[in-house]
C-alpha positions as CSV (number, residue, x, y, z in Angstrom):
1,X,-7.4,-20.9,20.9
2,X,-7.6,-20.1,24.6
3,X,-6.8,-16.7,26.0
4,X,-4.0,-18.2,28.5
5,X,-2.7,-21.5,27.8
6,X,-2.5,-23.4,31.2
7,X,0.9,-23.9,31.3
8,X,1.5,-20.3,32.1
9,X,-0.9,-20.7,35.2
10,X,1.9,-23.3,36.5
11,X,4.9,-21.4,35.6
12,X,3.3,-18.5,37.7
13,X,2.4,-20.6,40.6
14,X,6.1,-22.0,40.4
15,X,6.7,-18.8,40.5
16,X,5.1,-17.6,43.2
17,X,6.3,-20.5,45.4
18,X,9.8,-19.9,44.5
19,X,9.2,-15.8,46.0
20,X,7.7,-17.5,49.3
21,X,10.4,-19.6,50.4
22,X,12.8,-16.8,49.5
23,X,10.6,-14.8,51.7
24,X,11.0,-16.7,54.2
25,X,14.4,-17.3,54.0
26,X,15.2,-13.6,54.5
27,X,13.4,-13.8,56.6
28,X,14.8,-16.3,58.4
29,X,18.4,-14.3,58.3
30,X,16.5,-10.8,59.4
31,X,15.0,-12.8,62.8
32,X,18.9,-13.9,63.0
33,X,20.7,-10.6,63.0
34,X,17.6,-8.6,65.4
35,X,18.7,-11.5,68.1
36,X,22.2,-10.6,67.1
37,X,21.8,-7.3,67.8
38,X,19.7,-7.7,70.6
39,X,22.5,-9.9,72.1
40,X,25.3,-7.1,71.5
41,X,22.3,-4.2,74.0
42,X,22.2,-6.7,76.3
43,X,25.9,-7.1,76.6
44,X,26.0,-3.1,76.7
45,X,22.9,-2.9,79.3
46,X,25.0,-5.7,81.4
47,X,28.3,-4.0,81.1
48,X,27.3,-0.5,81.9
49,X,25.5,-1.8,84.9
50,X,28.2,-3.8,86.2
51,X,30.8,-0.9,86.1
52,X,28.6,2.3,87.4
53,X,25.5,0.9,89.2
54,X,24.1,4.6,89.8
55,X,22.0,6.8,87.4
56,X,25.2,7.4,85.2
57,X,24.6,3.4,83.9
58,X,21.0,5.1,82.9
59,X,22.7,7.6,80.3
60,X,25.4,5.6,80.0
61,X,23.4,2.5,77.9
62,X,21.1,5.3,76.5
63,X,24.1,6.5,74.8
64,X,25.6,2.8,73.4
65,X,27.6,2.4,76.0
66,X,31.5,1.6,75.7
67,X,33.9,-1.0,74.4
68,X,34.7,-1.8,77.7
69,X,31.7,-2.2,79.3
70,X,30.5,-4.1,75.9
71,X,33.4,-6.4,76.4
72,X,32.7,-7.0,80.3
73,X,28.9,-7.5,79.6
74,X,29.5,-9.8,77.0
75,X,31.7,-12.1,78.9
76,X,29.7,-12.0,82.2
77,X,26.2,-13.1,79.5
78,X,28.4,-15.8,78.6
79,X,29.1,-17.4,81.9
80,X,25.8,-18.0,81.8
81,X,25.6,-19.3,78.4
82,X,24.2,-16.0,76.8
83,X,25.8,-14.5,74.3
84,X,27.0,-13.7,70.6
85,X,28.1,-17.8,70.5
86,X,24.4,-18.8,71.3
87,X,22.8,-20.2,67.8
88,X,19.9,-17.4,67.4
89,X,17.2,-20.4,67.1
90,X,17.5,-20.9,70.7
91,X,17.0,-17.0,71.3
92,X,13.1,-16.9,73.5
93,X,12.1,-13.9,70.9
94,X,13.6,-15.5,67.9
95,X,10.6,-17.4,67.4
96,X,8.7,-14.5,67.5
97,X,10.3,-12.1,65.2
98,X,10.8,-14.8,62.7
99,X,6.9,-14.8,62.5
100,X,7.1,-11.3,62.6
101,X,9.1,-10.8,60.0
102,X,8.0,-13.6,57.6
103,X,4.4,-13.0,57.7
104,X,5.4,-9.1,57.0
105,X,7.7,-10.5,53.9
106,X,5.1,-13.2,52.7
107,X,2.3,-10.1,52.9
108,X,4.4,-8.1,50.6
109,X,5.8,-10.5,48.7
110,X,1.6,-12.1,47.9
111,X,0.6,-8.4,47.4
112,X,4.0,-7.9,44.7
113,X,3.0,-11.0,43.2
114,X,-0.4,-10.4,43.1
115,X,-0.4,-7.4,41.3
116,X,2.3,-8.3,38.9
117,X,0.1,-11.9,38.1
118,X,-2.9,-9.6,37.6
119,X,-0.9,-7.5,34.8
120,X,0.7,-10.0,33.2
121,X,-2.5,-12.1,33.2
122,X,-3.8,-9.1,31.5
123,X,-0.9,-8.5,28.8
124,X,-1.0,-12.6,28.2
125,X,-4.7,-12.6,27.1
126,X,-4.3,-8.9,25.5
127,X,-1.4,-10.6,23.5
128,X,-3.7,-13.8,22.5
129,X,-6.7,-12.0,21.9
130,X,-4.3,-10.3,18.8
131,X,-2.6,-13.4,18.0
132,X,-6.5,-15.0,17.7
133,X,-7.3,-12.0,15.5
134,X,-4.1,-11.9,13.5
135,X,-4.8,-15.5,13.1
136,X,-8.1,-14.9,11.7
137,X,-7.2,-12.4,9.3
138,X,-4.2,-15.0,8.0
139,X,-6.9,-17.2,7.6
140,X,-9.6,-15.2,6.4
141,X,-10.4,-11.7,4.9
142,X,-10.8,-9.8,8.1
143,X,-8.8,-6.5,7.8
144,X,-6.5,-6.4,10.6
145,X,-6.2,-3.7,12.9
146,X,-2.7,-1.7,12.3
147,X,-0.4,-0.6,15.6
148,X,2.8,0.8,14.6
149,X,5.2,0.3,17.4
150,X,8.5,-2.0,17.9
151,X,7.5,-4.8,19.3
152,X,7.0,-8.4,17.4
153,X,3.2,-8.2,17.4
154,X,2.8,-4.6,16.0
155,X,5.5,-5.7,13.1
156,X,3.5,-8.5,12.4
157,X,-0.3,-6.7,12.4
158,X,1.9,-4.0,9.7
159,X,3.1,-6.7,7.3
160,X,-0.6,-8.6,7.6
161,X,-2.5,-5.2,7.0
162,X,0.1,-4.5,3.9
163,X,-0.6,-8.3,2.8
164,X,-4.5,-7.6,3.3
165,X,-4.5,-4.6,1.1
166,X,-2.4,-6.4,-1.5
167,X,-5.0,-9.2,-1.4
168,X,-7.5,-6.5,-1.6
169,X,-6.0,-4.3,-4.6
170,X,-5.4,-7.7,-6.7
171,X,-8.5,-9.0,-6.2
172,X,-10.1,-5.8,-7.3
173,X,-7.4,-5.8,-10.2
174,X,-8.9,-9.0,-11.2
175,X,-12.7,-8.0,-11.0
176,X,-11.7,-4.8,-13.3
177,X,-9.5,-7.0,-15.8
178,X,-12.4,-9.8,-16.0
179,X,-14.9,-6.8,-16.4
180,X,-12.1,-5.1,-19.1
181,X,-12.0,-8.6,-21.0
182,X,-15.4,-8.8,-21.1
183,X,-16.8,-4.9,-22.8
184,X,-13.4,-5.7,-24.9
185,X,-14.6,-9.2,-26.5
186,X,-18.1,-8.1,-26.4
187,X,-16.9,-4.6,-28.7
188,X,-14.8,-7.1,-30.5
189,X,-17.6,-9.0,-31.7
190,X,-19.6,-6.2,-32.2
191,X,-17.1,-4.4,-34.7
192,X,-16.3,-7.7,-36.2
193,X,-19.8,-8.5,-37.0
194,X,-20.3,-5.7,-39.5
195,X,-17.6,-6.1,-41.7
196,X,-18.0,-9.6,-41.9
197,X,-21.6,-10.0,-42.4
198,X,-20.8,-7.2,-45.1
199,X,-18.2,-9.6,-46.9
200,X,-20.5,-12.8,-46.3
201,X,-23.1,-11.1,-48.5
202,X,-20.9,-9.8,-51.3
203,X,-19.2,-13.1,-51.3
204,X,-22.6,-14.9,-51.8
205,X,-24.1,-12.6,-54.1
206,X,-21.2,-13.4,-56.3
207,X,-21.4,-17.2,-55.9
208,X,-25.2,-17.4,-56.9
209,X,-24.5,-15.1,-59.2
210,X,-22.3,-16.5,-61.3
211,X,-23.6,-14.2,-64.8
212,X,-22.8,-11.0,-62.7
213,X,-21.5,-8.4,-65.1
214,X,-18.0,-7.6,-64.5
215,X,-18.5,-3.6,-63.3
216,X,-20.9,-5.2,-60.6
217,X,-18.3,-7.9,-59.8
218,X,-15.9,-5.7,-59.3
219,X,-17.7,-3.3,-57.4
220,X,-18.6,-6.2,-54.7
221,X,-14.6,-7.1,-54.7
222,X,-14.3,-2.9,-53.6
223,X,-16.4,-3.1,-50.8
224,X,-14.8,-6.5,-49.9
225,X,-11.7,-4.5,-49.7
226,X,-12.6,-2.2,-47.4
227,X,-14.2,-4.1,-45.2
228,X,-10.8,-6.1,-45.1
229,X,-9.4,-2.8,-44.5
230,X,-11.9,-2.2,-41.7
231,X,-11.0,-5.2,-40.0
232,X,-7.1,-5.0,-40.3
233,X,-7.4,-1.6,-38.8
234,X,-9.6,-2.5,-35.8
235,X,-7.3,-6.0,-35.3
236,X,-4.7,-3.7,-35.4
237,X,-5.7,-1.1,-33.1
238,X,-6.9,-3.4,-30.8
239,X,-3.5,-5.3,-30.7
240,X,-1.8,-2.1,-29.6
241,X,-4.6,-0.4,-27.3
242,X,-3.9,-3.7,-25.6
243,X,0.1,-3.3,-25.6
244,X,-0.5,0.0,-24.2
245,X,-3.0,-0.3,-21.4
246,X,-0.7,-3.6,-20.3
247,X,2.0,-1.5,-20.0
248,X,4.3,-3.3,-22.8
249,X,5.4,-0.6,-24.4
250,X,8.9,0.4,-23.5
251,X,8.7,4.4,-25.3
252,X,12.1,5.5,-26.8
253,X,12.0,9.1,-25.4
254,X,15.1,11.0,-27.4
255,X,15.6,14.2,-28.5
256,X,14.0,14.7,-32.0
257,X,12.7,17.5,-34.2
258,X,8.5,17.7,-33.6
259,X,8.1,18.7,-38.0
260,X,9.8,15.6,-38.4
261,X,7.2,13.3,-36.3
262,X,4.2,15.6,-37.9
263,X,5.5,14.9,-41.6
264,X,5.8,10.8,-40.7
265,X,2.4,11.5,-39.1
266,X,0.8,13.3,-42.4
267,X,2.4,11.1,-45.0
268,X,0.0,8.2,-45.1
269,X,-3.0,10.5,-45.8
270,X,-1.7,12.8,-48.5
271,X,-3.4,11.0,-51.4
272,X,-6.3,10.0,-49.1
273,X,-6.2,14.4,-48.8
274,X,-6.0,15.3,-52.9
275,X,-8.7,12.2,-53.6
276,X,-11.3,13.7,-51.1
277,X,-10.9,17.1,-52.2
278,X,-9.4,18.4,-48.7
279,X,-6.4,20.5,-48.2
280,X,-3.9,19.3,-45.3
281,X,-1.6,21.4,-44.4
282,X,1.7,20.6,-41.6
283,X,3.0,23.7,-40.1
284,X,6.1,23.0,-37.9
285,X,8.3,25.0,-35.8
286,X,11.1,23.3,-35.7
287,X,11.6,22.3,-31.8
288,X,13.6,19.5,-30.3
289,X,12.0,17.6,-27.5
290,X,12.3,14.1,-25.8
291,X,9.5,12.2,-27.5
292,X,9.0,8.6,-29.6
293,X,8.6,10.0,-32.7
294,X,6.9,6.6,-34.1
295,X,4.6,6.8,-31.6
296,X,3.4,10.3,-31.6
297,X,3.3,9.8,-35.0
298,X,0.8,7.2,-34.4
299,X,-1.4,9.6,-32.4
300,X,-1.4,12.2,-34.3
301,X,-2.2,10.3,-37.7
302,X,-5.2,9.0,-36.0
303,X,-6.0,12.6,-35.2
304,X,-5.6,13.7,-39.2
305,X,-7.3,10.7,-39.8
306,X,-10.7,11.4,-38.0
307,X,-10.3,15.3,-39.1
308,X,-10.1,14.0,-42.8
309,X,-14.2,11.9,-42.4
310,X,-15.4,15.0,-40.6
311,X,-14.4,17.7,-42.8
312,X,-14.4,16.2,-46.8
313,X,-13.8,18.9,-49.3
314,X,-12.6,21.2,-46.2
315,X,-9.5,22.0,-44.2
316,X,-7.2,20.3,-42.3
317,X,-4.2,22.0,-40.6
318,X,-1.5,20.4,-38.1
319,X,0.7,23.2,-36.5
320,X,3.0,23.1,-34.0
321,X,4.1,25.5,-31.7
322,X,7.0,25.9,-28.9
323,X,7.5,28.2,-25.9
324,X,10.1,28.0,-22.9
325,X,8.0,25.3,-21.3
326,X,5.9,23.3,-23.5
327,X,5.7,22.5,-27.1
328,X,2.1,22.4,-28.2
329,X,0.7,20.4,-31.3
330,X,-3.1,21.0,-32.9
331,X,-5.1,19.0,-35.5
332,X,-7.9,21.6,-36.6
333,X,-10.5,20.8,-39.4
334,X,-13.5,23.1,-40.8
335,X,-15.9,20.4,-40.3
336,X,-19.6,20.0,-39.1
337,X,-18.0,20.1,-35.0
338,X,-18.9,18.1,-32.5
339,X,-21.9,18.4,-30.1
340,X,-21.7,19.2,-26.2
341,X,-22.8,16.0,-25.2
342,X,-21.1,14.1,-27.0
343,X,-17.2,15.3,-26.1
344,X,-16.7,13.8,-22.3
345,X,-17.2,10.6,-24.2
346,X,-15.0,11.6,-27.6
347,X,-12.2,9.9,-26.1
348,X,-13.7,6.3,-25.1
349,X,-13.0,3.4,-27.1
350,X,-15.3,2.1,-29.4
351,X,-17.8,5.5,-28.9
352,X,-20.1,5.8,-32.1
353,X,-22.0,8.6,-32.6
354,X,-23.2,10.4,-35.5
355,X,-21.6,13.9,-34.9
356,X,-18.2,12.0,-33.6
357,X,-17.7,8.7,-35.8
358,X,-18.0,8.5,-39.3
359,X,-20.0,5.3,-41.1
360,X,-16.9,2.8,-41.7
361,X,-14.8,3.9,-38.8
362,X,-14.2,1.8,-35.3
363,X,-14.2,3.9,-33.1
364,X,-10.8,3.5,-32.2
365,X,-8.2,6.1,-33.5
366,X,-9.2,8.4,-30.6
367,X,-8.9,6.2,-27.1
368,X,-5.8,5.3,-28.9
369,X,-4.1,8.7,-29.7
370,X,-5.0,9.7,-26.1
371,X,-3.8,6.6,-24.5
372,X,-0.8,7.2,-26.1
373,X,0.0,11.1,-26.0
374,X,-0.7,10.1,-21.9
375,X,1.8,7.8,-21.8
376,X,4.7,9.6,-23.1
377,X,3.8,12.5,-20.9
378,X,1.6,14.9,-22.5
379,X,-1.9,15.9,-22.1
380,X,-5.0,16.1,-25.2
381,X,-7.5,18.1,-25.1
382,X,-10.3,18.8,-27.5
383,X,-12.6,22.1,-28.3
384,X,-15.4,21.8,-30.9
385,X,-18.9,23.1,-31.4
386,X,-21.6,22.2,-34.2
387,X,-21.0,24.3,-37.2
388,X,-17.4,25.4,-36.4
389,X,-15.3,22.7,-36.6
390,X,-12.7,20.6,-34.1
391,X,-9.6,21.1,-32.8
392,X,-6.9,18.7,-31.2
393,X,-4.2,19.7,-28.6
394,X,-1.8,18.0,-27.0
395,X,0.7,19.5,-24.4
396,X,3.8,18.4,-23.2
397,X,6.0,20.0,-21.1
398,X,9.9,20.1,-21.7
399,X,11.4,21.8,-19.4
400,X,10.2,19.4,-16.3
């Protein structure tokens, strides 16, 4: 695109012609009126003359002179065919101040024009050279250069920079949901592939076995099982880690009774409790605060859960606790703790390690209670050290 389109070069000499002969017509009609009033001295020189022809006539046209000498001066011009009825043209220094005079106007009137041509000359190619650029950007995936003013152009470079870094958040929105997709199906398969080699075995053993005593039999069948188990959890948890990080979950924040939510959350692992020889224990305190109860339940029974495989035969206790701000909820077991180095990373999904994960569990539970207890509003924190067990607190605030 070029800087100036030509036809602005004509409308500015059009321009500039149109200024000239108006320049000359003025000054045409300025020539006109200094013969005029030329005319109108003479006819005061004339008249003062003719009535006092002494040094009195000296002072006398100095001064301007009076309507009667004007009036007798200006009839004795005309006698002689000189006068106010003479067409200026034929004046002998009409001529002269009309070149005057136009050459003057035409001088100022070039220089005017100059000057303004040479700004708007500049503005025109200052306004292309942004139009070029905002073009490119359109085009392309320049960033565009913001000016926040009122004008057309500066509204236009604001609503391209907005598009640009909406083009620019999406596509890195894409590169981190193609990069999300990716650890997620390749943790997929690796959790999948356990359980189902597992069950492939058993399932073989049995079919080229077909003499196997019934206790073995039936033993294979139990391990089948759990690996089932193992697989609807992590299907499961996996179905809503995804509702939650896609933002699908619409929580039912109401009022409702926190020992309530922590008895739903303790139920399923009662006889899970008595049959591994641990004692769980749900102390409430009976506050009311906005929360869905379902799904801090959810969190929290993940939290019981992974205190039940790290402290078998032990302790488990789930308190809460109010105070004017907050109401505070805590998952503590007796267990073998958790290393330093291993809790920044406690809460990522699909983390295995030996002091964090038991054998048989996904890995799951935790990125799940946290993504969760964040979503309704509330904070988790964890505080554990080898030897001296693990505890879970989560925060939220109630009186926002």
């Amino acid at each position: 695109m070029k800087l100036v389109p030509r036809r602005y070069y004509a409308l500015l000499f059009i321009l500039f012609i149109i200024l000239e002969v108006c320049a000359a017509v003025g000054s045409w009609e300025i020539a006109g009126s200094q013969v005029k009033r030329q005319l109108k001295s003479d006819a005061y020189l004339v008249g003062s003359v003719l009535s006092a022809p002494d040094d009195a006539a000296t002072w006398s046209v100095i001064s301007g002179g009076t309507p009667e000498q004007y009036e007798r001066g200006a009839a004795e011009l005309e006698r002689f065919g000189y006068g106010l009825s003479m067409r200026p043209k034929i004046h002998p220094d009409f001529m002269l101040l009309f070149r005057h005079i136009c050459m003057l106007n035409c001088g100022i009137v070039l220089i005017a024009y100059a000057a303004f041509a040479g700004c708007a000359l500049k503005l025109m190619r200052k306004v292309s050279r942004r139009i070029d650029k905002l073009s490119d950007c359109v085009s392309g995936d320049a960033e565009p250069d913001v000016h926040y003013g009122v004008s057309a152009l500066d509204r236009l470079s604001l609503a391209l920079h907005e598009q640009y870094a909406r083009r620019q958040t999406n596509g890195e929105r894409a590169i981190l949901d193609r990069r999300y997709m990716k650890d997620l199906l390749a943790d997929m398969s690796h959790q999948l592939k356990t359980p189902l080699a597992s069950m492939r075995m058993y399932v073989e053993l049995m079919q080229c076995t077909p003499d196997m005593d019934a206790d073995t039999r039936a033993r294979f069948l139990d391990e089948c099982m759990k690996q089932l188990e193992r697989t609807e959890w992590l299907v499961q948890g996996l179905l809503k880690m995804a509702r939650l990080e896609a933002g699908a979950v619409k929580f039912d924040l109401r009022p409702a009774n926190v020992d309530d939510t922590l008895q739903m959350a303790a139920a399923p692992f009662v006889l899970i409790a008595h049959e591994s020889g641990t004692e769980l224990k749900v102390n409430g305190c009976g506050a009311v605060f906005p929360h869905d109860a379902d799904w801090l339940a959810e969190a929290v029974g993940n939290l019981i859960k992974n205190a039940l495989e790290h402290a078998p035969g032990g302790h488990v206790a789930v308190r809460a606790n109010a105070t004017p701000l907050t109401v505070e909820i805590s998952v503590t077991d007796d267990g073998e703790g958790i290393s330093m180095d291993v809790l920044p990373h406690l809460f990522e999904r699909f983390y295995s390690r030996s002091s964090a994960v038991k054998s048989g569990s996904v890995g799951l539970g935790l990125a799940l209670a946290k993504e969760i207890v964040t979503q309704c509003g509330g904070t988790i924190s964890v505080e554990s050290a080898p030897g001296r067990g693990t505890a879970f607190n989560i925060v939220f605030l109630v009186n926002k």
